[in-house]
N, C-alpha and C positions, 0 to 999 in steps of 0.2 A: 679154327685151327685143329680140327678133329683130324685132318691127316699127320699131324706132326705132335711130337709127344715132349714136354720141359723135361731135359736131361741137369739140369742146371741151371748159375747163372755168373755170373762175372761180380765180384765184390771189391775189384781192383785192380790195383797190380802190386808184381811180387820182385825186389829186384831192381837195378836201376838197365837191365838188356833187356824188356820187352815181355819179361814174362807175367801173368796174367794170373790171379788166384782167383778158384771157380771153386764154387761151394755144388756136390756133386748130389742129385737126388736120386739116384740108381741103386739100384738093392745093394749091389757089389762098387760101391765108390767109386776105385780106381776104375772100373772100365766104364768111365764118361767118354773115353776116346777111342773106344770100339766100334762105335756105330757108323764110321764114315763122318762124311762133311756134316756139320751143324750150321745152323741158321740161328741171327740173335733175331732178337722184337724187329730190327729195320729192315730185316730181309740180306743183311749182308752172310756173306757165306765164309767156313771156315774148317781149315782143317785143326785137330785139336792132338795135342801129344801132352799126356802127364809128363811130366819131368821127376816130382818129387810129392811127397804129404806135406803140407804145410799148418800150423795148428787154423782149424774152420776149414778146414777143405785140402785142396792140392794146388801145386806151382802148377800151369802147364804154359806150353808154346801154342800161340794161335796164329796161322798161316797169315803172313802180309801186316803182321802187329809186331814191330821191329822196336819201340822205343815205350820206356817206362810212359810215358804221357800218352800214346796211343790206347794203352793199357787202361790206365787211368781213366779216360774218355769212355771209357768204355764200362763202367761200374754200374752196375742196375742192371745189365741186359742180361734176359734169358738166353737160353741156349736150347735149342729146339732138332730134333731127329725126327726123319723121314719114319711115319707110324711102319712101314715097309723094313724099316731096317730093324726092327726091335725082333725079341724073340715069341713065339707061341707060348701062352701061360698053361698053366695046370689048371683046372676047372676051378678050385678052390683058391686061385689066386686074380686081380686085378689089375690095372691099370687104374689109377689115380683119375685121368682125364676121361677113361670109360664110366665111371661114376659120377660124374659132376651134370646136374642137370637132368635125372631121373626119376621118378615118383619116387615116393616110399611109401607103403601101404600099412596099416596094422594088421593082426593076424585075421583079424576078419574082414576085410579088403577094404575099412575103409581109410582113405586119402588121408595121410599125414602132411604131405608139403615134398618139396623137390628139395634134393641134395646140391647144396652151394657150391661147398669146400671141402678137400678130404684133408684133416693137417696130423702131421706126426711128429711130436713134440717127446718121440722116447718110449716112454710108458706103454705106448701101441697105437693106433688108429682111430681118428675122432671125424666120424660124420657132423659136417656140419649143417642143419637141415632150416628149410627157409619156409614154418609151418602155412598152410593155408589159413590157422582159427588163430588170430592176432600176428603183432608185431613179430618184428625182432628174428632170434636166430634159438635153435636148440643143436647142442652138442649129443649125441649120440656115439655110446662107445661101438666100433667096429669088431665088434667082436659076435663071434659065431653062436653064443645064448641068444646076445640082444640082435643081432643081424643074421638070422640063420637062412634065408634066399636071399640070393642076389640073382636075377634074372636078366641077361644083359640083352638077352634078344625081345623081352618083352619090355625092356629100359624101366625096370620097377626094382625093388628090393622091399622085403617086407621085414617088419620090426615088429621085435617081440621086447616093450621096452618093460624097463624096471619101473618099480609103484614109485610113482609120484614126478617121472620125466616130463609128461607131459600134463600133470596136474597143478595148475598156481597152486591148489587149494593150502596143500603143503599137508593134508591131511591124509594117511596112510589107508585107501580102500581096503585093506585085508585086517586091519583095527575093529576089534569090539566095540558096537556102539553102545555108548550109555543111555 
């Protein structure tokens, strides 16, 4: 799916005429219905018009989705835009799905694990990272101290993490030993 970018997704319907409430993941909310035709997880296509804010997202109309039960039917699905439709970022800014799936290195090059998940729960930006040295998952704040490269052509980003992120020990290396 590298050509097409999750603008959203469908969490129901709104309504008993057809209309659809979509929770928006776009910088600017309201313009989920900028980008032209959308595509859900089936490959069905659709045209998409906010109508209103609804509280968790917005009411909108989706082309050929005429009855609250079509709506309904439709809850879980992504909503997907042409990577062609989107706009050019500023150097210092990403795409979510351009980060999914590329090393991360420490500042001295070596190999941390590859990037799972980008999630944003508010607060700011949490790489989720899927290390090479044991199980499981590390959280990593996106943030410009602790992420200061992101090299998209090189599909690497380098981490400069805080004492003890990737330490089980729980013990603090810049601590006096006794």
């Amino acid at each position: 799916m590298k050509d097409k970018v999750c603008l959203g997704a469908i969490t129901g319907s709104y309504g008993v005429r057809g209309e659809a409430r979509v929770k928006s993941f776009c910088a600017d909310p309201s313009a989920i219905g900028d980008y032209g035709t959308l595509t859900d997880d089936e490959g069905r296509t659709y045209t998409l018009t906010v109508t209103r804010p609804v509280k968790g997202g917005y009411a909108v109309r989706l082309s050929g989705v005429k009855s609250k039960e079509a709506a309904d039917g439709l809850r879980g699905q992504k909503l997907w835009a042409p990577r062609s439709a989107l706009p050019e970022l500023p150097d210092d800014e990403y795409y979510y799905s351009d980060l999914i799936g590329i090393t991360a290195v420490d500042t001295g090059g070596e190999t941390l694990g590859r990037i799972h998940a980008v999630h944003d729960h508010g607060a700011g930006d949490i790489l989720e990272l899927r290390p090479i040295k044991g199980p499981g998952t590390i959280l990593v704040p996106f943030t410009q101290a602790v992420v200061p490269t992101v090299d998209l052509a090189a599909r690497r980003v380098v981490i400069d993490p805080p004492a003890g992120l990737f330490d089980d020990s729980g013990e603090d290396d810049d601590a006096p030993k006794s």
